[in-house]
Biotite code that builds the C-alpha atoms (Angstrom):
import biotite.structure as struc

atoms = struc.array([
    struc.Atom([-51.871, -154.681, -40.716], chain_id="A", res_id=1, res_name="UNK", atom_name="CA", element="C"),
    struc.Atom([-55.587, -154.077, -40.338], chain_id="A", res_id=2, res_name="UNK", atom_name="CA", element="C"),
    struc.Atom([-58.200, -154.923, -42.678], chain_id="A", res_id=3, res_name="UNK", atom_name="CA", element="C"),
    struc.Atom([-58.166, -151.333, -43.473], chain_id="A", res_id=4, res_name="UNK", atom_name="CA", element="C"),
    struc.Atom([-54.780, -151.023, -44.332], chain_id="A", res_id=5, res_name="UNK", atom_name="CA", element="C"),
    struc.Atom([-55.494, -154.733, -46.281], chain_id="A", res_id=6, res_name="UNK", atom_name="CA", element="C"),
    struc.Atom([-58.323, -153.098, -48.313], chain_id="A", res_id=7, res_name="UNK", atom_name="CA", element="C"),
    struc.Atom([-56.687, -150.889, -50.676], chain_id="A", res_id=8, res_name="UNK", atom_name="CA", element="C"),
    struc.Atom([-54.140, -153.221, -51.639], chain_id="A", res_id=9, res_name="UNK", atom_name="CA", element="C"),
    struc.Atom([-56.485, -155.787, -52.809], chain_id="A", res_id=10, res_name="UNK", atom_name="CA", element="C"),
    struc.Atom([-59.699, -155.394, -55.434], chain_id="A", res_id=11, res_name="UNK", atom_name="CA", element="C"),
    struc.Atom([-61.902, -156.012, -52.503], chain_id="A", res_id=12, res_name="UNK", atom_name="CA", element="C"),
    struc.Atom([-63.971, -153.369, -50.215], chain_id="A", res_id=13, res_name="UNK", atom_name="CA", element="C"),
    struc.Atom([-63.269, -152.989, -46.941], chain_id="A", res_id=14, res_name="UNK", atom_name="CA", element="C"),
    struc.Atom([-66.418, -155.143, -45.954], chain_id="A", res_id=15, res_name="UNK", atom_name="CA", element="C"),
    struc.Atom([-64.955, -157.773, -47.970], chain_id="A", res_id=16, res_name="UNK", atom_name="CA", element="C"),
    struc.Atom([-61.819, -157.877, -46.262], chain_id="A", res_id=17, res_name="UNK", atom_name="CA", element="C"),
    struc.Atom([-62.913, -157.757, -42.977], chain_id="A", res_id=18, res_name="UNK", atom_name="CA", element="C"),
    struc.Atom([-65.384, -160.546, -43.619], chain_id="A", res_id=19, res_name="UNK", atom_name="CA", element="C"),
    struc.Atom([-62.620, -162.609, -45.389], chain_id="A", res_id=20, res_name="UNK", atom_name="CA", element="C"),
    struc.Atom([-60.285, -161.896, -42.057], chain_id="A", res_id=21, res_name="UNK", atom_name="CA", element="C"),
    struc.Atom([-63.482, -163.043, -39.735], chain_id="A", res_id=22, res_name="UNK", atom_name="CA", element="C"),
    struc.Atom([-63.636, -166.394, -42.081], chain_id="A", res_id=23, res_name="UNK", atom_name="CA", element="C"),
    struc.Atom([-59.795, -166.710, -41.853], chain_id="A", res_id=24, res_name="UNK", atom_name="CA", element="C"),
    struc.Atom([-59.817, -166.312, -37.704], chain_id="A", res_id=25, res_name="UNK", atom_name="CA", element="C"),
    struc.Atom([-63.000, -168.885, -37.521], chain_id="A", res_id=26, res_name="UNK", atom_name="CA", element="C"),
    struc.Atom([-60.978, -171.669, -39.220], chain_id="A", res_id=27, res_name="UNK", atom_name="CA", element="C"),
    struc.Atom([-57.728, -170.460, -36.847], chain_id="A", res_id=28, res_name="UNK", atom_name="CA", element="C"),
    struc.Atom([-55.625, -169.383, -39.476], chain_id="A", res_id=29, res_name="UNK", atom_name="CA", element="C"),
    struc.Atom([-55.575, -166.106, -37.764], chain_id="A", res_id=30, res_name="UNK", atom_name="CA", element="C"),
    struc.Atom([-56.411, -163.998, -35.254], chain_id="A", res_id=31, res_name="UNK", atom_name="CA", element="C"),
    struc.Atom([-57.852, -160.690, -34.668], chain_id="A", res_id=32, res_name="UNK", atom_name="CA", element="C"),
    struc.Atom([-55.832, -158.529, -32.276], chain_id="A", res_id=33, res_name="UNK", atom_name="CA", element="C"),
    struc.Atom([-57.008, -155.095, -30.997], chain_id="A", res_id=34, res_name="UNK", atom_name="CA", element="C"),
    struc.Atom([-54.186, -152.453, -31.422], chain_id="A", res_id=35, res_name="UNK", atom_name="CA", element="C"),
    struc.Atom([-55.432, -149.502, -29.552], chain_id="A", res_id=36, res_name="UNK", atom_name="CA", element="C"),
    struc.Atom([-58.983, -148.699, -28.760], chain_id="A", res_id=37, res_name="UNK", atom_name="CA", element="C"),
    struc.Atom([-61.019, -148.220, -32.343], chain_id="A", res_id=38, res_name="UNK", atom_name="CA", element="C"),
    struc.Atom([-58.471, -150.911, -34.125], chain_id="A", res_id=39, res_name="UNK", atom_name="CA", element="C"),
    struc.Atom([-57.943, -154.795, -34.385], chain_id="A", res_id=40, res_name="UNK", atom_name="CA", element="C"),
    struc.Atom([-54.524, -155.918, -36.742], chain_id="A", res_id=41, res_name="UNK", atom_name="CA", element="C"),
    struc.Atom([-54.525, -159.001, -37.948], chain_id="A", res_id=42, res_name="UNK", atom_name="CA", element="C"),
    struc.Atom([-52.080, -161.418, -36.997], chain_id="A", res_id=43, res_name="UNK", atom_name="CA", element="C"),
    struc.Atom([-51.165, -164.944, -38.466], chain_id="A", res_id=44, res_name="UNK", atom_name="CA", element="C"),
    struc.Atom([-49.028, -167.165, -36.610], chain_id="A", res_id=45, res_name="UNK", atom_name="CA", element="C"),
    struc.Atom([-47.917, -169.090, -39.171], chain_id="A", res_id=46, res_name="UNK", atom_name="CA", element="C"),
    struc.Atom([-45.777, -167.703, -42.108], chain_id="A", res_id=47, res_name="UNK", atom_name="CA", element="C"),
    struc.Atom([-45.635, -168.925, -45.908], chain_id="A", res_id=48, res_name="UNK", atom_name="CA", element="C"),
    struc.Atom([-45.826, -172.617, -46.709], chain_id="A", res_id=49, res_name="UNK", atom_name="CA", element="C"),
    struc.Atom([-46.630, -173.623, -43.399], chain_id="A", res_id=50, res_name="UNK", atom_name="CA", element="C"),
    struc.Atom([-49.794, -170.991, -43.612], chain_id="A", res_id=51, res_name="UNK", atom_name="CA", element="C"),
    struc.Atom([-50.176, -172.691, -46.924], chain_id="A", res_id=52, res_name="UNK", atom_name="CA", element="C"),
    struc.Atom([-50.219, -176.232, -46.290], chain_id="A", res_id=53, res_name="UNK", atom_name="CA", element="C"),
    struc.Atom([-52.316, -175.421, -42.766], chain_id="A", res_id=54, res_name="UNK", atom_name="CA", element="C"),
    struc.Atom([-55.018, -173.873, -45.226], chain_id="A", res_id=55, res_name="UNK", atom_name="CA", element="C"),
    struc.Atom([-55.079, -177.048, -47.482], chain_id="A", res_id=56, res_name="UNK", atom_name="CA", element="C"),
    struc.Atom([-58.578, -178.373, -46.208], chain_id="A", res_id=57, res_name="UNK", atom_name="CA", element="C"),
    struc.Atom([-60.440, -175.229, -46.181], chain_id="A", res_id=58, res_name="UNK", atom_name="CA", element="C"),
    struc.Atom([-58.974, -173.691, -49.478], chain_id="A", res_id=59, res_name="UNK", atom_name="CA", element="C"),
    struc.Atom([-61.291, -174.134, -52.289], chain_id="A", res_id=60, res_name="UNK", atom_name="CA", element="C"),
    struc.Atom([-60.713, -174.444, -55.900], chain_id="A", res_id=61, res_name="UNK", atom_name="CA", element="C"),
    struc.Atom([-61.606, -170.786, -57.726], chain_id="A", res_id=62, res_name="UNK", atom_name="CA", element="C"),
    struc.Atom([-63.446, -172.091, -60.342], chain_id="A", res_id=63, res_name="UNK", atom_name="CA", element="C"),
    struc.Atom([-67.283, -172.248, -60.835], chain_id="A", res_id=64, res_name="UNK", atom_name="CA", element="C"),
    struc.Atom([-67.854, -173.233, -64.234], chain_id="A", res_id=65, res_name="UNK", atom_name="CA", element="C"),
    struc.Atom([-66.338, -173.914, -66.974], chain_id="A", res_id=66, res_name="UNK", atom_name="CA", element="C"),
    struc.Atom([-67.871, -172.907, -70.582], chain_id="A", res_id=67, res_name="UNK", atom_name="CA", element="C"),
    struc.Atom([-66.505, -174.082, -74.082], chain_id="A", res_id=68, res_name="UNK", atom_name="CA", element="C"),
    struc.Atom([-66.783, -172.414, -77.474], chain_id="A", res_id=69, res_name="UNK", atom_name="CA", element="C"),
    struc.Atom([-65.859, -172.245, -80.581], chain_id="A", res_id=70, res_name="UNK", atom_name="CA", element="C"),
    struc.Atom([-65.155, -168.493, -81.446], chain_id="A", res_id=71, res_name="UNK", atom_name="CA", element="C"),
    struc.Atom([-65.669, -165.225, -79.036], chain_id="A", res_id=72, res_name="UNK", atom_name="CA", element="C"),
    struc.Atom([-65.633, -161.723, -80.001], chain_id="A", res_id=73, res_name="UNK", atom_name="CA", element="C"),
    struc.Atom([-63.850, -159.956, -77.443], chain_id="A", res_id=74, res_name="UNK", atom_name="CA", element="C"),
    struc.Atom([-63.450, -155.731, -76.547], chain_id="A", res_id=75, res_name="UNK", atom_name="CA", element="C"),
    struc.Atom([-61.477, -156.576, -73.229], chain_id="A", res_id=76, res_name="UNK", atom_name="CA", element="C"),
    struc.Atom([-58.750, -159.016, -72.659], chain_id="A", res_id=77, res_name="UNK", atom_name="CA", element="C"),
    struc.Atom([-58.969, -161.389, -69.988], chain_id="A", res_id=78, res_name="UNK", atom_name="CA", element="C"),
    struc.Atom([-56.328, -163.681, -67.887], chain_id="A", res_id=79, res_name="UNK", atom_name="CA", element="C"),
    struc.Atom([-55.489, -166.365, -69.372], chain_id="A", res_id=80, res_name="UNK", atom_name="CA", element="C"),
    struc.Atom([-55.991, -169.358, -66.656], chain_id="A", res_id=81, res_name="UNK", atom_name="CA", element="C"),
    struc.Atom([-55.718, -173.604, -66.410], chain_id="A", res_id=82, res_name="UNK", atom_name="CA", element="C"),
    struc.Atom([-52.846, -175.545, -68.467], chain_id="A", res_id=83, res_name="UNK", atom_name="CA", element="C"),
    struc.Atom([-52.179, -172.523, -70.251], chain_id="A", res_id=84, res_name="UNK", atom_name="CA", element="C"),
    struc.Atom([-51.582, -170.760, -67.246], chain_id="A", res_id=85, res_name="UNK", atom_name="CA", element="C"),
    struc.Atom([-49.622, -173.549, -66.107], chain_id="A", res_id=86, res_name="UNK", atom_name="CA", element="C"),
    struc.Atom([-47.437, -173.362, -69.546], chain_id="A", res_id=87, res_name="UNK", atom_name="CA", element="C"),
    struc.Atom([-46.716, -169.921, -68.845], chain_id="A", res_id=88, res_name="UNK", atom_name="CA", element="C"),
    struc.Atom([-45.224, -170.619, -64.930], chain_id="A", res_id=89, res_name="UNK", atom_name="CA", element="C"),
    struc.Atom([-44.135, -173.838, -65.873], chain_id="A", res_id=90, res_name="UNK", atom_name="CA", element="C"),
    struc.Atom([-41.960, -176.248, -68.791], chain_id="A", res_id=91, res_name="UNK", atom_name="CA", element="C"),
    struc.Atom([-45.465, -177.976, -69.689], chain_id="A", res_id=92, res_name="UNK", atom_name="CA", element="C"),
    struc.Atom([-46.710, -177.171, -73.596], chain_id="A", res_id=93, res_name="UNK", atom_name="CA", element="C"),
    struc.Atom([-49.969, -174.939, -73.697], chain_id="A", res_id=94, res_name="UNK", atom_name="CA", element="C"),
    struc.Atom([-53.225, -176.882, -74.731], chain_id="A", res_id=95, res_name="UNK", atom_name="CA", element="C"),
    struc.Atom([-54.431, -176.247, -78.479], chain_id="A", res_id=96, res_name="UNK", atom_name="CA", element="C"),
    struc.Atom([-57.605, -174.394, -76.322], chain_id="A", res_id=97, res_name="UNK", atom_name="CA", element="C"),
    struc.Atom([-57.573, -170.776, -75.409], chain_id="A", res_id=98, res_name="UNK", atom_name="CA", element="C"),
    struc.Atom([-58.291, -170.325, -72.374], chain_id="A", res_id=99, res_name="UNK", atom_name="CA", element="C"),
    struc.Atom([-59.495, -167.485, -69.937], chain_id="A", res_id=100, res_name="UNK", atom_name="CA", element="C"),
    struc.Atom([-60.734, -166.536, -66.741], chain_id="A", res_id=101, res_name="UNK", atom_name="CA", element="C"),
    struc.Atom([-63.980, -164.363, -66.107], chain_id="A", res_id=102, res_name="UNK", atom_name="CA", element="C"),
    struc.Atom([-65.821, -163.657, -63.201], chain_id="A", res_id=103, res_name="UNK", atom_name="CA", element="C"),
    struc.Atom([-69.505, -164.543, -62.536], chain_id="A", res_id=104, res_name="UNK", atom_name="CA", element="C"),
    struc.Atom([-70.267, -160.893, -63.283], chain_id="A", res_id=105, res_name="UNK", atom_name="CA", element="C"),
    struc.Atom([-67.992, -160.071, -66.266], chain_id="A", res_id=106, res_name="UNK", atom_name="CA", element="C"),
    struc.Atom([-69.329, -163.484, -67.357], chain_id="A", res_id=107, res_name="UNK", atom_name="CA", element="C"),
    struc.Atom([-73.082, -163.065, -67.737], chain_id="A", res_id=108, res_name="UNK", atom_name="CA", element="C"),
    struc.Atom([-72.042, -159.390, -69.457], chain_id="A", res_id=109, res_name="UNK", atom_name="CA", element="C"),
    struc.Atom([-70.358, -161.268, -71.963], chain_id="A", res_id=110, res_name="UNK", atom_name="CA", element="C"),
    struc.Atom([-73.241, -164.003, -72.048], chain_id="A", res_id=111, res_name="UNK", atom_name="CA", element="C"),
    struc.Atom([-75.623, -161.272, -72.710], chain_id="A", res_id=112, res_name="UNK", atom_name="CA", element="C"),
    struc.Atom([-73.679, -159.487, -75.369], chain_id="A", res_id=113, res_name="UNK", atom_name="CA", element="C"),
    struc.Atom([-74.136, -162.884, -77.322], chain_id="A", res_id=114, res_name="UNK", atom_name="CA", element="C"),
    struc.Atom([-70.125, -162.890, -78.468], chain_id="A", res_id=115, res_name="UNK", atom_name="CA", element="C"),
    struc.Atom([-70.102, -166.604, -78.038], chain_id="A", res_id=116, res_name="UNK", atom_name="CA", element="C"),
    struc.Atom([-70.470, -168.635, -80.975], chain_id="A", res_id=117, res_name="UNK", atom_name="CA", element="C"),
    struc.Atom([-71.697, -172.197, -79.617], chain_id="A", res_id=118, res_name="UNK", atom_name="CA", element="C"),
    struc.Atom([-71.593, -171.778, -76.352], chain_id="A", res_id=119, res_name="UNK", atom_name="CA", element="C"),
    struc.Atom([-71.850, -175.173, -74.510], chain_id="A", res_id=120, res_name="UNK", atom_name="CA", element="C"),
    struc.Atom([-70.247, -177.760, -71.589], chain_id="A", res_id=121, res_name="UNK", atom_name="CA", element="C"),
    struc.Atom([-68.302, -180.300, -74.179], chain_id="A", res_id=122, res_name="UNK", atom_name="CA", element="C"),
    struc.Atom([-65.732, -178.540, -76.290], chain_id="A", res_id=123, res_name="UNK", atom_name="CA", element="C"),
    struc.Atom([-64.528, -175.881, -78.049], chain_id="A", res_id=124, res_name="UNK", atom_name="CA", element="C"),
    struc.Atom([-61.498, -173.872, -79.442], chain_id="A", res_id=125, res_name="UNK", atom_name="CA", element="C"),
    struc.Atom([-61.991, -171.335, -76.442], chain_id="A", res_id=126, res_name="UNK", atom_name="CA", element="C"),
    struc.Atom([-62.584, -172.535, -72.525], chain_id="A", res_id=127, res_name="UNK", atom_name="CA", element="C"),
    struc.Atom([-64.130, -169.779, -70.173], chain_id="A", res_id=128, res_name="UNK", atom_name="CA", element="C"),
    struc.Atom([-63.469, -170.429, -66.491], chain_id="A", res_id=129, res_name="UNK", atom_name="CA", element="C"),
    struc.Atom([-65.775, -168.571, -64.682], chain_id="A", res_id=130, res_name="UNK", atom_name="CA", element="C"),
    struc.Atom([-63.887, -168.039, -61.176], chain_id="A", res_id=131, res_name="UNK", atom_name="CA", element="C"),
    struc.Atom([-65.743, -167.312, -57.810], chain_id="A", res_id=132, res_name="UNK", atom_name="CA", element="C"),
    struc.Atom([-63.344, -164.361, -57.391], chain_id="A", res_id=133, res_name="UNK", atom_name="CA", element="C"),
    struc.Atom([-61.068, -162.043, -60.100], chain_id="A", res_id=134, res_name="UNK", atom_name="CA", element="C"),
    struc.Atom([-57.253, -162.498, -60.668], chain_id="A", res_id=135, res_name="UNK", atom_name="CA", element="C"),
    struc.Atom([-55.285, -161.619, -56.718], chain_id="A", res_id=136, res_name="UNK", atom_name="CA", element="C"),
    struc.Atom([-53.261, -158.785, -57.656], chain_id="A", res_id=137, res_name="UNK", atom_name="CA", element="C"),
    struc.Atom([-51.879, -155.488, -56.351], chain_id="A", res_id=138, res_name="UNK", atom_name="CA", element="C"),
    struc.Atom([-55.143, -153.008, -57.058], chain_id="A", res_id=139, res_name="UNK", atom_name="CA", element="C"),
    struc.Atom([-55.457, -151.189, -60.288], chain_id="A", res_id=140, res_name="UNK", atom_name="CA", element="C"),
    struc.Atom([-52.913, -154.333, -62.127], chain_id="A", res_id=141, res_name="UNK", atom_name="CA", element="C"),
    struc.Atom([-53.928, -155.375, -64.951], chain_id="A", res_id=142, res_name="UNK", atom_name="CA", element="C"),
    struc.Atom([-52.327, -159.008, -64.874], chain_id="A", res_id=143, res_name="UNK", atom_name="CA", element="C"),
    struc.Atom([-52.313, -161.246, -67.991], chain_id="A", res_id=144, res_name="UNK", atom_name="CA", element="C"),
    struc.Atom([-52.136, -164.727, -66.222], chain_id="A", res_id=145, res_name="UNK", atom_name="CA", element="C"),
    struc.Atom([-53.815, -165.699, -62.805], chain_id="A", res_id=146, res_name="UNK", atom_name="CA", element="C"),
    struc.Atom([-52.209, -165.429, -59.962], chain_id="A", res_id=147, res_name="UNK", atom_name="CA", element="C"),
    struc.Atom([-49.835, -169.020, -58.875], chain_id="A", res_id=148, res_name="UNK", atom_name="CA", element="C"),
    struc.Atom([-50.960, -170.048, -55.652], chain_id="A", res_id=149, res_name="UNK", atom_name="CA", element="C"),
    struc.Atom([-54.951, -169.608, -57.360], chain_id="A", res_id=150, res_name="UNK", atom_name="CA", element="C"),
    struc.Atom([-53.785, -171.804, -60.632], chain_id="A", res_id=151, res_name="UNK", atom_name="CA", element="C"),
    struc.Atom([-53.006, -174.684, -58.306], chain_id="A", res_id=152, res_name="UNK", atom_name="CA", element="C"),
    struc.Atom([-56.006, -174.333, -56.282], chain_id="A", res_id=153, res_name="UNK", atom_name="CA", element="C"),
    struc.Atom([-57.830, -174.612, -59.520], chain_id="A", res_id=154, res_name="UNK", atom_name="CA", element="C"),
    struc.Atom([-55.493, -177.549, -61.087], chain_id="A", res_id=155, res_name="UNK", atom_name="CA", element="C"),
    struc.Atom([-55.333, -179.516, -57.704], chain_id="A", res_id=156, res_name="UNK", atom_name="CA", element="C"),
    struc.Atom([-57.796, -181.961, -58.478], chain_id="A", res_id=157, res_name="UNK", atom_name="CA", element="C"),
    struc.Atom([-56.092, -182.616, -62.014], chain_id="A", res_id=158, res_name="UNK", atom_name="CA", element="C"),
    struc.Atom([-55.210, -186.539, -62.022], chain_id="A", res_id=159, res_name="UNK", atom_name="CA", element="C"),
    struc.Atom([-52.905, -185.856, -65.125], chain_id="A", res_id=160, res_name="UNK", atom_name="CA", element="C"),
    struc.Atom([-49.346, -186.749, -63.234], chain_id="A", res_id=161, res_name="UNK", atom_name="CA", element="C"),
    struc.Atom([-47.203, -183.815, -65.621], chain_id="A", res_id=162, res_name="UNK", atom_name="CA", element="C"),
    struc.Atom([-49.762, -181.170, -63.827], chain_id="A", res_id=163, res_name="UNK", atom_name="CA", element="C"),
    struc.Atom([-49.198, -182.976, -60.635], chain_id="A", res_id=164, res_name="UNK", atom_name="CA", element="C"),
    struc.Atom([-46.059, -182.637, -61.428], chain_id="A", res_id=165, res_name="UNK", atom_name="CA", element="C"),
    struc.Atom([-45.473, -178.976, -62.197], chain_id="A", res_id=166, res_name="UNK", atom_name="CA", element="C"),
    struc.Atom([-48.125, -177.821, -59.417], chain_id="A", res_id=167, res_name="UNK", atom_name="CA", element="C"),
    struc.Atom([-46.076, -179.458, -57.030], chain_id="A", res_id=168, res_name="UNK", atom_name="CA", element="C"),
    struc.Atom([-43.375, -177.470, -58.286], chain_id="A", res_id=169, res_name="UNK", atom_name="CA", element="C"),
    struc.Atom([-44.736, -174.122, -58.376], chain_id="A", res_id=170, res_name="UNK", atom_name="CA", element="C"),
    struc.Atom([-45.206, -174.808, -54.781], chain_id="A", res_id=171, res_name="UNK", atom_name="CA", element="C"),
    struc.Atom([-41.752, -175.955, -54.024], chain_id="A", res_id=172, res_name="UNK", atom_name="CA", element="C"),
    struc.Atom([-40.525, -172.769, -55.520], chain_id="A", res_id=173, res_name="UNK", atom_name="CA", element="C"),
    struc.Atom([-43.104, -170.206, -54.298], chain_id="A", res_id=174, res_name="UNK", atom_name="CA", element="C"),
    struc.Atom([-40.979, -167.091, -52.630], chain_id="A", res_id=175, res_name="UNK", atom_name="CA", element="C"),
    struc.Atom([-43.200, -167.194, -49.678], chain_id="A", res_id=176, res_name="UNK", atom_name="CA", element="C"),
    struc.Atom([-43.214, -164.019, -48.016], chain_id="A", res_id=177, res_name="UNK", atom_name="CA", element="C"),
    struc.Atom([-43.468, -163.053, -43.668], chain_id="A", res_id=178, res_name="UNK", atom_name="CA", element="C"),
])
């Protein structure tokens, strides 16, 4: 596929794919092959895991910041992201938290809109991860949980062994696709 073909599927402009595809083929996870004269496809040599675990050291965890409250006054729903995410894909109990994802931008809308009560870094009944990118899904989805493979990106650094545990496991049984 080209990055144009790439573009629609995805919640990202064509710049942004083509830029993502540049990154990807700098780090040689891919490569850029010209199909014709006015179009490149893009071609990974590696399929699925082996993709996966080849990405490992220049994959990035998704999350920015992380915000905790004690009551928020919502008009839009939002995924709902970290051990609660985890519950959902997973036999591990939810926290007592709720928690959701937000991108920088949808963030500092709600920020602004002053729907937080107590906003701060410590604790709360509500944790907002801000993520450096929204929820990977087919365009124009609306999905209620993040995506898998970004949930363990953003619970790989978690030292508590039953998340170690269950990411490990989402991995193991990821239907990784050619």
């Amino acid at each position: 596929m080209s990055p144009r073909d790439i573009a629609p599927l995805l919640p990202y402009s064509y710049e942004s794919v083509t830029l993502g595809v540049t990154c990807l083929e700098d780090v040689g996870l891919c490569q850029k092959i010209q199909n014709g004269q006015r179009s490149k496809v893009v071609h990974f040599e590696l399929k699925g895991k082996e993709l996966w675990d080849k990405a490992q050291n220049v994959l990035l965890s998704p999350v920015e910041n992380r915000i905790f409250c004690d009551d928020i006054r919502l008009d839009a729903e939002y995924p709902v992201c970290g051990i609660n995410a985890l519950a959902h894909y997973s036999m591990l109990n939810r926290d007592r938290e709720e928690m959701i994802m937000m991108t920088s931008k949808e963030y500092r809308a709600v920020k602004s809109a002053d729907v937080m009560e107590n906003p701060n870094i410590y604790d709360g009944n509500y944790i907002i991860e801000v993520w450096k990118y929204p929820v990977v899904s087919k365009m124009g989805d609306k999905s209620q949980w993040v995506d898998r493979l970004s949930l363990v990106l953003s619970l790989r650094d978690d030292d508590d062994p039953r998340v170690e545990k269950e990411v490990e496991r989402i991995i193991s049984e990821q239907k990784w696709k050619d």
